[in-house]
FIKOL-444014 format. One record per atom (N, C-alpha, C): residue in three letters; residue number from 1; x, y negated, z negated. Coordinates in nm, 4 decimals, decimal comma. Layout:
<nodes>
- ALA	NUM	X	Y	Z
...
</nodes>
This chain:
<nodes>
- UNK	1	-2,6894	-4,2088	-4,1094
- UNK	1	-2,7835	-4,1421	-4,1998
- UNK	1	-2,7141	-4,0672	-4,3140
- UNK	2	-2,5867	-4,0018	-4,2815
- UNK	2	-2,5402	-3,9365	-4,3878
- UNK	2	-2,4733	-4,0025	-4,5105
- UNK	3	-2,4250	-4,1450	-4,4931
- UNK	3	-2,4015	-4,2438	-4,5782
- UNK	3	-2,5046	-4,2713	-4,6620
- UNK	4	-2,6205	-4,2935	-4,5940
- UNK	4	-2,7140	-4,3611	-4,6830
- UNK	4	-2,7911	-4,2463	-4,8086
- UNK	5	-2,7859	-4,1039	-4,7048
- UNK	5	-2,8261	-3,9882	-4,8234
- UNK	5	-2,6835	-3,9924	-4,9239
- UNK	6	-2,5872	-4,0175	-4,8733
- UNK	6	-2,4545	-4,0132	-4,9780
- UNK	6	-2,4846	-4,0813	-5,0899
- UNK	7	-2,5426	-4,2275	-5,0417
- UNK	7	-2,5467	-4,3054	-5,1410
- UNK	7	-2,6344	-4,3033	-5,2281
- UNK	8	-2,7169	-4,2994	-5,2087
- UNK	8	-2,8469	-4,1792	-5,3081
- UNK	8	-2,8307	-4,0876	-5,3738
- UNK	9	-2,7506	-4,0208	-5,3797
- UNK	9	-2,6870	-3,9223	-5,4321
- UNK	9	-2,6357	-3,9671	-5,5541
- UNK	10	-2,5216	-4,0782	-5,5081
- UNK	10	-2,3908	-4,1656	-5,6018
- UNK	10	-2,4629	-4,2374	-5,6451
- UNK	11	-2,6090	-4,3619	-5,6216
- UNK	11	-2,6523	-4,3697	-5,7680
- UNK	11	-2,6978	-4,3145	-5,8294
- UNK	12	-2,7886	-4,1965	-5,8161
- UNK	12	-2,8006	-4,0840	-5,9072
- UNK	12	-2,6874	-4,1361	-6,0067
- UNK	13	-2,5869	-4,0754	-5,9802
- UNK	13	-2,4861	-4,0798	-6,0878
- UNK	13	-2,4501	-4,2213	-6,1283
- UNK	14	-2,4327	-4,3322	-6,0781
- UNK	14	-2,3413	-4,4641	-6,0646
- UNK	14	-2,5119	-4,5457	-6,0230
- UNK	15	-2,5794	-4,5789	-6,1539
- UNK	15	-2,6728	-4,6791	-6,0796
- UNK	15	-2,6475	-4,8273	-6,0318
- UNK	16	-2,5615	-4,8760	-6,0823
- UNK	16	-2,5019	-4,9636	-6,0358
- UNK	16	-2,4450	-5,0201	-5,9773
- UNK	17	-2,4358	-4,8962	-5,8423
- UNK	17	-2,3661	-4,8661	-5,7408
- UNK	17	-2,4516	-4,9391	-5,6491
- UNK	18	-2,3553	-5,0562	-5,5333
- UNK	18	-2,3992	-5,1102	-5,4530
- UNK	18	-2,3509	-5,0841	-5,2622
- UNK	19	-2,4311	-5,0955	-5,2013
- UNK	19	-2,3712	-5,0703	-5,0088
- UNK	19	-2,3808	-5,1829	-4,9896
- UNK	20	-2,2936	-5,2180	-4,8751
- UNK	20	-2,3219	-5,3312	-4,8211
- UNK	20	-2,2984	-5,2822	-4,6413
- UNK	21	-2,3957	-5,2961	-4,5918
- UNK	21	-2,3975	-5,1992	-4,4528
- UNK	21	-2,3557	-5,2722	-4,3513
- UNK	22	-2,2438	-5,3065	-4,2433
- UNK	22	-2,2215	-5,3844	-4,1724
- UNK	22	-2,2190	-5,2732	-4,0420
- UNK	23	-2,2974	-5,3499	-3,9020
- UNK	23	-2,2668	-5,3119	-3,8152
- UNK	23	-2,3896	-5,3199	-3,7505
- UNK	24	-2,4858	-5,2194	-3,7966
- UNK	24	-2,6335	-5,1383	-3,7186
- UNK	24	-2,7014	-5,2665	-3,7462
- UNK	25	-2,8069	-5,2936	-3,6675
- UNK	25	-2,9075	-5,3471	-3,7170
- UNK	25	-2,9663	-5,3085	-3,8467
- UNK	26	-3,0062	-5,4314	-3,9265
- UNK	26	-3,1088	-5,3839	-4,0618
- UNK	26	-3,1972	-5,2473	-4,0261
- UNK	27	-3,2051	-5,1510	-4,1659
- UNK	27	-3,3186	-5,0509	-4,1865
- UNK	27	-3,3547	-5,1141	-4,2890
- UNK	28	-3,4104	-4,9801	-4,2721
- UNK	28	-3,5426	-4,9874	-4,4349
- UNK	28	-3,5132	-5,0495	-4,5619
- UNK	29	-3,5577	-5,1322	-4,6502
- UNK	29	-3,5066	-5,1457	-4,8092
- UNK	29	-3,4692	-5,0170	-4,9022
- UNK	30	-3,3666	-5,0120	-4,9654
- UNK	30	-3,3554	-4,9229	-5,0166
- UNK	30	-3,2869	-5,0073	-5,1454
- UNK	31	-3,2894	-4,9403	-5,2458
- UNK	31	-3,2310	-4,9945	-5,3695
- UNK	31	-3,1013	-4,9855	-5,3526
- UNK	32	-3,0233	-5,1084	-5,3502
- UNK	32	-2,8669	-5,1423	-5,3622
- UNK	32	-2,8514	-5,1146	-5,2569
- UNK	33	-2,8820	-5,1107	-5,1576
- UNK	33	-2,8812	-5,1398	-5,0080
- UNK	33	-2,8472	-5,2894	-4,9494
- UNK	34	-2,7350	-5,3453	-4,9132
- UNK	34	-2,7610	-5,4997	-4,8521
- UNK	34	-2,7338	-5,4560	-4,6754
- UNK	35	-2,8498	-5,4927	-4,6343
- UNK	35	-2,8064	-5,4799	-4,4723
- UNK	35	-2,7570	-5,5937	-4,3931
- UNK	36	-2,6717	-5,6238	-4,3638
- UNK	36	-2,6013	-5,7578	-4,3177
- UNK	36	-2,6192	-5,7491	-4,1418
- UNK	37	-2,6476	-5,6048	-4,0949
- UNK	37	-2,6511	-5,6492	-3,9277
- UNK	37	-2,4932	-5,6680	-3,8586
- UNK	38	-2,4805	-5,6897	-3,7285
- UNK	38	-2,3561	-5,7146	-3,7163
- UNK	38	-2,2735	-5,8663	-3,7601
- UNK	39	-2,1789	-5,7898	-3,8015
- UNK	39	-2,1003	-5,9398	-3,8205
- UNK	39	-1,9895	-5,9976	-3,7454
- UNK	40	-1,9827	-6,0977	-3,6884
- UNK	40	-1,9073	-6,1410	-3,6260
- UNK	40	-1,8130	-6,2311	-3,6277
- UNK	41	-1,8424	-6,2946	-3,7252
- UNK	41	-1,7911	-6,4332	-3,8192
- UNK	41	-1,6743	-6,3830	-3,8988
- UNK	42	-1,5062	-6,3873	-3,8788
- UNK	42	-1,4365	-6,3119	-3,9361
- UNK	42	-1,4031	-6,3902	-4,0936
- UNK	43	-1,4415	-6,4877	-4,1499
- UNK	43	-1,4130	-6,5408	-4,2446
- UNK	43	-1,5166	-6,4404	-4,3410
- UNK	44	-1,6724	-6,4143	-4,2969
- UNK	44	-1,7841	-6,3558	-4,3568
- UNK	44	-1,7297	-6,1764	-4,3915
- UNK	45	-1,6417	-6,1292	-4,2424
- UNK	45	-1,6570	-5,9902	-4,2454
- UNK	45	-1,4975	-6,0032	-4,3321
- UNK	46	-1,4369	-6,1118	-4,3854
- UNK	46	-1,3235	-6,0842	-4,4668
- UNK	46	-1,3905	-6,0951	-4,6605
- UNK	47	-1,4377	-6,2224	-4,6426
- UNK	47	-1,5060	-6,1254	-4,7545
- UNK	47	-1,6447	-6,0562	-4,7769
- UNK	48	-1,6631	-5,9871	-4,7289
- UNK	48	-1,7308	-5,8333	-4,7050
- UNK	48	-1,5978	-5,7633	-4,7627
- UNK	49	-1,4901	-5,7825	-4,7197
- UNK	49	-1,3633	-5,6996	-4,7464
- UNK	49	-1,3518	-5,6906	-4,8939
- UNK	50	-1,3372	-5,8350	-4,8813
- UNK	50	-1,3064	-5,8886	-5,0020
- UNK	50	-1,4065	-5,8102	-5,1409
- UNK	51	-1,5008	-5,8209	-5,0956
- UNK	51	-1,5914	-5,8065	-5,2158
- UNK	51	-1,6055	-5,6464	-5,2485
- UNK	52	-1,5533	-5,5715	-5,2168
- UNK	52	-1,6245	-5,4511	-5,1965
- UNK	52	-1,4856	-5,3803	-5,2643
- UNK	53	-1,5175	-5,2482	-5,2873
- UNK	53	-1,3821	-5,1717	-5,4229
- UNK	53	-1,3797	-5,0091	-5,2554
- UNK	54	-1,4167	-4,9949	-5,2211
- UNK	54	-1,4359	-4,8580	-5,1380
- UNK	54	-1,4848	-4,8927	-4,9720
- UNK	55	-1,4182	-4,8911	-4,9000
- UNK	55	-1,4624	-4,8282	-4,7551
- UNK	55	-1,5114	-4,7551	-4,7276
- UNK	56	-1,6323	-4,7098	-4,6835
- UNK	56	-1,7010	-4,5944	-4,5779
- UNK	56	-1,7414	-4,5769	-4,4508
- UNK	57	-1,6908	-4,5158	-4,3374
- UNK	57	-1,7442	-4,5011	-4,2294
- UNK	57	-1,7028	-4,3570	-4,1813
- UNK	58	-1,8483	-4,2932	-4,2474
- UNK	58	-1,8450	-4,1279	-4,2044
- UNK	58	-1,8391	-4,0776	-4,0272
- UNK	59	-1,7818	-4,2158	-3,9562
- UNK	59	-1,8114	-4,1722	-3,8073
- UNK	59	-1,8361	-4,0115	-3,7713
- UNK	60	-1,9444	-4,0018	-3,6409
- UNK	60	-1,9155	-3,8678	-3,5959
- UNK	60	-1,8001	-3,8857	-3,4767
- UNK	61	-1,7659	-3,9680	-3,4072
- UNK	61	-1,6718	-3,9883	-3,3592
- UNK	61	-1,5926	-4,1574	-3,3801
- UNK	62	-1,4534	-4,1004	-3,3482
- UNK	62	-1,4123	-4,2761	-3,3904
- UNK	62	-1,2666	-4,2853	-3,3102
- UNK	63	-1,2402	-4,3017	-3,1578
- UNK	63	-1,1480	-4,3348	-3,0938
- UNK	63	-0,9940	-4,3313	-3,1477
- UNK	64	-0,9624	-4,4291	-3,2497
- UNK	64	-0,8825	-4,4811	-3,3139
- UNK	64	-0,9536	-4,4967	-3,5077
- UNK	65	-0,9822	-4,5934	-3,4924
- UNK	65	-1,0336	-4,6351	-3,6229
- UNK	65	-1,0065	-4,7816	-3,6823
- UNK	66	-0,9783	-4,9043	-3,5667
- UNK	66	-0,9540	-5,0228	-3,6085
- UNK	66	-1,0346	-5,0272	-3,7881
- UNK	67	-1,1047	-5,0064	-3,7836
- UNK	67	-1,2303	-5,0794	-3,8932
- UNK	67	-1,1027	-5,0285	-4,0411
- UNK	68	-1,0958	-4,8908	-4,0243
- UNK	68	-0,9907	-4,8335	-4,1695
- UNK	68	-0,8665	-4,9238	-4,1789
- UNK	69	-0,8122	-4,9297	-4,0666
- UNK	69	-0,6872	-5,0595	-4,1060
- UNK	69	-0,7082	-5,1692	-4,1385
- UNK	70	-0,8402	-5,2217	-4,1023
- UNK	70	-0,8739	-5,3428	-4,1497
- UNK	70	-0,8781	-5,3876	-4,3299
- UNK	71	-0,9752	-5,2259	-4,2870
- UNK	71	-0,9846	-5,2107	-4,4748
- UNK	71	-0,9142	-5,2133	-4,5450
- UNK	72	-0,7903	-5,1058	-4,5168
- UNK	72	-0,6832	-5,1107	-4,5260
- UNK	72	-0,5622	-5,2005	-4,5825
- UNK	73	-0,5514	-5,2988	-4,4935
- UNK	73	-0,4883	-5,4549	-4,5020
- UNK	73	-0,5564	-5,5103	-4,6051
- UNK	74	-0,6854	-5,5057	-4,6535
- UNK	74	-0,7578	-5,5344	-4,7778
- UNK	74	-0,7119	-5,4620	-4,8910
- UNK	75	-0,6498	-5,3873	-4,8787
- UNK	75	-0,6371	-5,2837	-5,0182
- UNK	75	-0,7548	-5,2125	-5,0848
- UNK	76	-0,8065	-5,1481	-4,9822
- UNK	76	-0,9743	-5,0735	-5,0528
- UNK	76	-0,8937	-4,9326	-4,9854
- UNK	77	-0,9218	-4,8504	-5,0711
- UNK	77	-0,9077	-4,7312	-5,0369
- UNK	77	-1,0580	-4,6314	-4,9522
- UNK	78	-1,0046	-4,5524	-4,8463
- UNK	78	-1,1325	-4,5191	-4,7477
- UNK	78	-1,1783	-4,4172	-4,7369
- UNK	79	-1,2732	-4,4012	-4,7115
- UNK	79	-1,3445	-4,2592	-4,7393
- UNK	79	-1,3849	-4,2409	-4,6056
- UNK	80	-1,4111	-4,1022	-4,5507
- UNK	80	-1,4060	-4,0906	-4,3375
- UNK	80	-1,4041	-3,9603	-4,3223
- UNK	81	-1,4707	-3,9230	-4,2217
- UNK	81	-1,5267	-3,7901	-4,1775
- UNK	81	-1,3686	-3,7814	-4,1227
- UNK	82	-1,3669	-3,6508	-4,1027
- UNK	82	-1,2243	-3,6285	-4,0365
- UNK	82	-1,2266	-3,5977	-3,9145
- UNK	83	-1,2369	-3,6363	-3,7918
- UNK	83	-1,2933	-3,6681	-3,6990
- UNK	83	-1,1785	-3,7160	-3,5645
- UNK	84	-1,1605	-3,7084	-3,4683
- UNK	84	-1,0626	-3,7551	-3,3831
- UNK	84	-0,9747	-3,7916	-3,3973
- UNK	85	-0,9116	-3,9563	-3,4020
- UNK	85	-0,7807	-3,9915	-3,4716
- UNK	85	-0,7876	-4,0751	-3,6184
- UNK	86	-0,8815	-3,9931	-3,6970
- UNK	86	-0,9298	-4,0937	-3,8022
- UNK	86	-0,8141	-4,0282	-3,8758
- UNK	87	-0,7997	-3,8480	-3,9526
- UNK	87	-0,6728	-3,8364	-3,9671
- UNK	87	-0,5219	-3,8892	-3,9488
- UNK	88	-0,4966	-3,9431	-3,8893
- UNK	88	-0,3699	-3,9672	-3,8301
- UNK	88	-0,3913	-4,1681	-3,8689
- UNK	89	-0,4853	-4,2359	-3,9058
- UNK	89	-0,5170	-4,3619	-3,9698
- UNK	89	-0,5150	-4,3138	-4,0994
- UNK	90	-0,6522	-4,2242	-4,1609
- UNK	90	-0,6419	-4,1781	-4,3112
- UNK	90	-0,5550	-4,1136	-4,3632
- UNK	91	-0,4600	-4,1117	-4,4605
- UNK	91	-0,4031	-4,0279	-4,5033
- UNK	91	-0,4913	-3,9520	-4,6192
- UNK	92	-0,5456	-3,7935	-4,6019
- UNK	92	-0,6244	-3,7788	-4,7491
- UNK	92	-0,5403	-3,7511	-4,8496
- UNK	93	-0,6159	-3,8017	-4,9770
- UNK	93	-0,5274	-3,7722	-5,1020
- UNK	93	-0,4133	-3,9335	-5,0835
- UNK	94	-0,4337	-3,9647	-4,9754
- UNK	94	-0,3158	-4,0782	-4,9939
- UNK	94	-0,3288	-4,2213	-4,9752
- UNK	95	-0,4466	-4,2577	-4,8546
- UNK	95	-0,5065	-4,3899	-4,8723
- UNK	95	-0,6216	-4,3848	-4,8420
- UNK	96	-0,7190	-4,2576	-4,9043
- UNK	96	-0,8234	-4,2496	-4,8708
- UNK	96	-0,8417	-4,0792	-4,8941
- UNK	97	-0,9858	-4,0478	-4,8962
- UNK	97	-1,0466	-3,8912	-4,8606
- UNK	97	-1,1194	-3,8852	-4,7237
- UNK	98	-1,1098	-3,7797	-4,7215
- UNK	98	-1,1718	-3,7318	-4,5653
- UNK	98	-1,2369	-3,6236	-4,5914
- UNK	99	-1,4151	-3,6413	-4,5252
- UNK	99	-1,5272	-3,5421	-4,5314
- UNK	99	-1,5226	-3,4639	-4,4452
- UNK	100	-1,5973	-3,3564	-4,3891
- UNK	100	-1,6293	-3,2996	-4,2939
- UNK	100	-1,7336	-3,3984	-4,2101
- UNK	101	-1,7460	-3,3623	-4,0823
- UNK	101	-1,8256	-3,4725	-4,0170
- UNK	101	-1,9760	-3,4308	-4,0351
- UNK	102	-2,0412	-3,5428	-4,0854
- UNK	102	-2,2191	-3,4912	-4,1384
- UNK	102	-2,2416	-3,3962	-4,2398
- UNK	103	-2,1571	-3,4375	-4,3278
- UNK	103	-2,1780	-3,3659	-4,4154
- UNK	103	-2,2349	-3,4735	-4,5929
- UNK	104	-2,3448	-3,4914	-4,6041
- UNK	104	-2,3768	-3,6317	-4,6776
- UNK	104	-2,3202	-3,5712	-4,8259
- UNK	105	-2,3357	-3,4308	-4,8773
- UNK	105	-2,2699	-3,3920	-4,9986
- UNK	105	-2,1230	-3,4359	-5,0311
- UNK	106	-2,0667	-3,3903	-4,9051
- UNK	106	-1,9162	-3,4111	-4,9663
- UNK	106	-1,8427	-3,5523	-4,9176
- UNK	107	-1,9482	-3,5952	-4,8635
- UNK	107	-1,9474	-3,7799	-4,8562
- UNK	107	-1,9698	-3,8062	-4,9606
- UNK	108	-2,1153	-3,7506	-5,0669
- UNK	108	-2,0958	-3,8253	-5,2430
- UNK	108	-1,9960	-3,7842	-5,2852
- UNK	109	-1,9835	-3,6681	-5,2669
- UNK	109	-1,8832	-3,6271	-5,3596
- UNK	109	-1,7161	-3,7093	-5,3746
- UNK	110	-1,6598	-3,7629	-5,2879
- UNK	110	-1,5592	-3,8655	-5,2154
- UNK	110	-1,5931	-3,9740	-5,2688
- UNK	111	-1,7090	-4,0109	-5,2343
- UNK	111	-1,7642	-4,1900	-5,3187
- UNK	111	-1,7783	-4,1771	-5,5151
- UNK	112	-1,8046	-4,0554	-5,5307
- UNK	112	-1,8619	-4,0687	-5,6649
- UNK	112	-1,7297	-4,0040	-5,7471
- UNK	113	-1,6374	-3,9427	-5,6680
- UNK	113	-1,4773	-3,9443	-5,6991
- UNK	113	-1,3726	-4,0987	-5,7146
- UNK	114	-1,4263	-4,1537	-5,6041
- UNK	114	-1,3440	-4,2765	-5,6560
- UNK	114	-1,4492	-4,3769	-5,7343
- UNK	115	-1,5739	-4,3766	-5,7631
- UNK	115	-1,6300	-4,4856	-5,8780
- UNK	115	-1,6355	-4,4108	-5,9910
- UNK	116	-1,5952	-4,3189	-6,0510
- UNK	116	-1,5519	-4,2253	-6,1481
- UNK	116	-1,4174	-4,2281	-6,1620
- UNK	117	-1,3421	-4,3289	-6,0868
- UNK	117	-1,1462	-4,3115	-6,1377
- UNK	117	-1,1180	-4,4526	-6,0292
- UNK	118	-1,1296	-4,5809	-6,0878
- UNK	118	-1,1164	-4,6889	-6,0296
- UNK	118	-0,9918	-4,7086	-5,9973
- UNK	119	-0,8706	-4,6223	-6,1020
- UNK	119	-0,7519	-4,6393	-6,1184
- UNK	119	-0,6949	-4,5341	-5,9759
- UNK	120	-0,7291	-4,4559	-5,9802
- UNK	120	-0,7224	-4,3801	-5,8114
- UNK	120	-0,7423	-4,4536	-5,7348
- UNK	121	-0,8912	-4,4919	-5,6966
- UNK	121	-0,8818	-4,6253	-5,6216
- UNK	121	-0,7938	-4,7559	-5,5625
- UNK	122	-0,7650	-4,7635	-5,6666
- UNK	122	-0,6985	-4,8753	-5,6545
- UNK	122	-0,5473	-4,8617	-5,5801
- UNK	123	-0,4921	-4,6923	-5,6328
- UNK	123	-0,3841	-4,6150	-5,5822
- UNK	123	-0,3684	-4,6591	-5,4638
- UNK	124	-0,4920	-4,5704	-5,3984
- UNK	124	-0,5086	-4,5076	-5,2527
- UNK	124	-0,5253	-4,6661	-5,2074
- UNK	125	-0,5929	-4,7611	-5,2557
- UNK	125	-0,5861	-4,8723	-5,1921
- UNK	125	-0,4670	-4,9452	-5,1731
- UNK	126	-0,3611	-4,9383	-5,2689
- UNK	126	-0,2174	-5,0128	-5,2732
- UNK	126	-0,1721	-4,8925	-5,1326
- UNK	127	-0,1703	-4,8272	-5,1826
- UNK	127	-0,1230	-4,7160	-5,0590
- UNK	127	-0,1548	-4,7810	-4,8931
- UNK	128	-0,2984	-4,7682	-4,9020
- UNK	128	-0,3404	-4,8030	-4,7481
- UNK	128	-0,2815	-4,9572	-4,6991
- UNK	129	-0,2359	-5,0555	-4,8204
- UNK	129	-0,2211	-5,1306	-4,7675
- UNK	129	-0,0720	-5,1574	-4,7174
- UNK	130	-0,0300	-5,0891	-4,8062
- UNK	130	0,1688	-5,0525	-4,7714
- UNK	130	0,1467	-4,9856	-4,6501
- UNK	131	0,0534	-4,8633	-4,6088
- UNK	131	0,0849	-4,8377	-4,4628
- UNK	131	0,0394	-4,9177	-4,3921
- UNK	132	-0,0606	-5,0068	-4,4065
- UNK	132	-0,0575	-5,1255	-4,2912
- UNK	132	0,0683	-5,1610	-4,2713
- UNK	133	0,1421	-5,2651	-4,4074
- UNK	133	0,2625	-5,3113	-4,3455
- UNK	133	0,3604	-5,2499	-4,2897
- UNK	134	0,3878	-5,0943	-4,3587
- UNK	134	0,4553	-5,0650	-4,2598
- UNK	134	0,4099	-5,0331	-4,0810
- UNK	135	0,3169	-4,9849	-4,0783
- UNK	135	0,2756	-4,9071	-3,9711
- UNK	135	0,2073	-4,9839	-3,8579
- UNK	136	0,1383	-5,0756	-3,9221
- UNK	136	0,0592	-5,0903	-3,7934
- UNK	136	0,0455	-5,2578	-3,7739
- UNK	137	0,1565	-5,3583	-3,8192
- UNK	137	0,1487	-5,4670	-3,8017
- UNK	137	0,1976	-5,5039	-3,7010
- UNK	138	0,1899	-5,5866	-3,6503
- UNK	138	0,2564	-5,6371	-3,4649
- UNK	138	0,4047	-5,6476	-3,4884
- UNK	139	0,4780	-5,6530	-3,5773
- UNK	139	0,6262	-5,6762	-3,5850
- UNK	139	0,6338	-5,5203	-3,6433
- UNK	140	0,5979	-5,4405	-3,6996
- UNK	140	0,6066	-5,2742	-3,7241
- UNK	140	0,6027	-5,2775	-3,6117
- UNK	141	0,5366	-5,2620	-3,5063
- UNK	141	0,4778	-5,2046	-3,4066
- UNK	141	0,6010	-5,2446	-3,2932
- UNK	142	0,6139	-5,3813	-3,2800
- UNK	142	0,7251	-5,4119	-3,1916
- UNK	142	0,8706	-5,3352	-3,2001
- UNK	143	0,8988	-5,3089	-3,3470
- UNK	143	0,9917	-5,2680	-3,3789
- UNK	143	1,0251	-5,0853	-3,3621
- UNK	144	0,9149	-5,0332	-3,3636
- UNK	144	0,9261	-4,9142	-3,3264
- UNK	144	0,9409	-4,8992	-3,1757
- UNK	145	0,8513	-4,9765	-3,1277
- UNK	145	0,8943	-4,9776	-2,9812
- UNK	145	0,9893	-5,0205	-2,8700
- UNK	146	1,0361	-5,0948	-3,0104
- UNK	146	1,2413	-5,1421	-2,9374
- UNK	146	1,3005	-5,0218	-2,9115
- UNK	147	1,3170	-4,9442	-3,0464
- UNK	147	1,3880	-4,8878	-3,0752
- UNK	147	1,3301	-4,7193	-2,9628
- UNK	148	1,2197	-4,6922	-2,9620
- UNK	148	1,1789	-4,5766	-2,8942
- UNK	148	1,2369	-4,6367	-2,7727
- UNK	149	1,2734	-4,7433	-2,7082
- UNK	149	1,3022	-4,7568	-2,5688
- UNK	149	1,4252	-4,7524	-2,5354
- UNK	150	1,5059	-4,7831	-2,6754
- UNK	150	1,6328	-4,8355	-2,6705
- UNK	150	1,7147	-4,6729	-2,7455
- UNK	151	1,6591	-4,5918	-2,7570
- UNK	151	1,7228	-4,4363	-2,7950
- UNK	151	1,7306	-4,4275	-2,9389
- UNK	152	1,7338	-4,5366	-2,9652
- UNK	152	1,7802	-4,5506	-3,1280
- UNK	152	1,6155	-4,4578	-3,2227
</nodes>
């Protein structure tokens, strides 16, 4: 819910501003609203990736945060409640901003910051995607864990 008041907000400002909602079942029509439902089809949910300039998922809770690395590996810079281990995935100011949790103001305010400075965007997106490679690819990952075992 706090996304969708976000986004209401941000076309206020940005009418041209489009969602594309993956996950929940369809709601209501709303202008520049596309509700896609879950997706499961990874060629479809890549470009979803593909197509889109900004990530959002204001979780109130979020385990880990597979979905931001995904984004991530896309080069979209992410916007995310700050919330469990979403910090420690987001860097703010660095591949992405981070809201307070339920908070739909300073969720626009985050969205209507990066469609107001595409060139930021695009930053935080080169960013998120360099920490994929470094951080969280299966050969990153193997490699840290040689070495944590091996003292080095």
């Amino acid at each position: 819910p706090e996304l969708l008041e976000a986004f209401s907000t941000l076309r206020e400002r940005h009418p041209r501003a489009m969602l594309d909602v993956v996950g929940p079942a369809p709601g209501a029509p709303l202008p520049g609203v596309t509700w896609h439902g879950p997706v499961y089809d990874r060629r479809r949910l890549n470009a979803l990736y593909a197509g889109a300039t900004v990530f959002a998922m204001p979780s109130r809770y979020e385990g880990f945060g597979i979905p931001f690395l995904e984004a991530m590996a896309h080069g979209l810079p992410c916007v995310a409640a700050a919330v469990c281990a979403v910090p420690e995935v987001v860097e703010e100011g660095r591949t992405g901003l981070l809201v307070p949790p339920g908070d739909p103001r300073a969720l626009a305010a985050a969205l209507s910051a990066l469609a107001g400075d595409p060139q930021r965007a695009s930053a935080l997106g080169r960013a998120g995607r360099d920490r994929v490679e470094r951080w969280w690819t299966w050969d990153s990952t193997a490699r840290r864990i040689v070495a944590a075992l091996s003292g080095r």
